[in-house]
N, C-alpha and C positions, 0 to 999 in steps of 0.2 A: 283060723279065720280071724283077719282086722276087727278091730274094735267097732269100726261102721258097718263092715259088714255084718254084723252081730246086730247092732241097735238096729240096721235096714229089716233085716228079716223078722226079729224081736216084734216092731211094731206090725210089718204086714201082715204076719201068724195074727194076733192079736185082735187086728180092726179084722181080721176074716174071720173069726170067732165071732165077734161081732156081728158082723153082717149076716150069719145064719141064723141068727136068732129073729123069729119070725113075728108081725105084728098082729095085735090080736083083734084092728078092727080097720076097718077101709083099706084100700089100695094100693098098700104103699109098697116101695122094694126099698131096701137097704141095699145100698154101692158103696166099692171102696174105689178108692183111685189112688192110686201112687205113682209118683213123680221121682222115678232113682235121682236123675240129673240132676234136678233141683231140690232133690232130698226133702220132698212136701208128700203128705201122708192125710187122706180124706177119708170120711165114714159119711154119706150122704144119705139123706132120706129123699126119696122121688116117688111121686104116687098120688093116688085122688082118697080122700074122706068124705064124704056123707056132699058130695059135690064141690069140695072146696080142693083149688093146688094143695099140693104139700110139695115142699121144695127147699132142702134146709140141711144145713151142713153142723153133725152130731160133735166128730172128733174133726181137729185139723191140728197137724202133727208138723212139725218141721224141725229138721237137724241142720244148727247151725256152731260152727266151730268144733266140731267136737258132741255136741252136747244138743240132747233132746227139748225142744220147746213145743210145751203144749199151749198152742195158741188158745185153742177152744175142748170145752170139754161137758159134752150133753149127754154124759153118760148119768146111770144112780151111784155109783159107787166109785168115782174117781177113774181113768184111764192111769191116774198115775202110778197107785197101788196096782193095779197087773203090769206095769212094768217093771215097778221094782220086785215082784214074787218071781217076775221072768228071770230079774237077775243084774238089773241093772241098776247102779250105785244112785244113790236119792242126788248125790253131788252133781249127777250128770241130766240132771232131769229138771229144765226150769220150768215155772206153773207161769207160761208168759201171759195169761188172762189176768193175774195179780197186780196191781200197781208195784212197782219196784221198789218202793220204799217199805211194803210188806212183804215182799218175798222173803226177807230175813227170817221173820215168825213163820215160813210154813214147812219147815226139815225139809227142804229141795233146795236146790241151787241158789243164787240170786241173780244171776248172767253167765 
């Protein structure tokens, strides 16, 4: 298997892990949505609380160049740490929520 092909599945396993883990209060569902073509990777929250929307995007993943960019990351424990236990090199994985001039300090990528 390619190297993308690796990172593609890497992450969809991953946010579907995610997504079954279940809320413990209002209405809500967790959705993932993947985008092969455009290689864009979602974990969405959709649902009602105590009468209020909920509508709000947890993980949003994109693969560019080569290399994994986690635009957002509304996990507790980092999205990036289970990719790298999956197996994927810290080099390959930018934290694109970071300003670029810290991504040096944080052992991932910097572009």
């Amino acid at each position: 298997m390619d190297t993308l092909e690796n990172y593609r599945q890497t992450i969809e396993k991953i946010l579907v892990e995610y997504a079954a883990i279940p809320y413990a209060y209002g209405e809500i569902k967790t959705e993932v949505v993947f985008d092969r073509n455009s290689d864009r990777y979602l974990l969405v929250n959709v649902g009602w609380d105590r009468g209020q929307r909920v509508h709000g995007c947890i993980v949003h993943i994109d693969i560019i160049d080569g290399k994994i960019w986690i635009q957002r990351d509304g996990t507790e424990h980092g999205i990036a740490g289970d990719l790298t236990e999956a197996g994927i090199p810290n080099n390959h994985i930018v934290l694109g929520f970071r300003e670029p001039e810290l991504r040096q300090y944080t052992g991932y990528a910097t572009a």
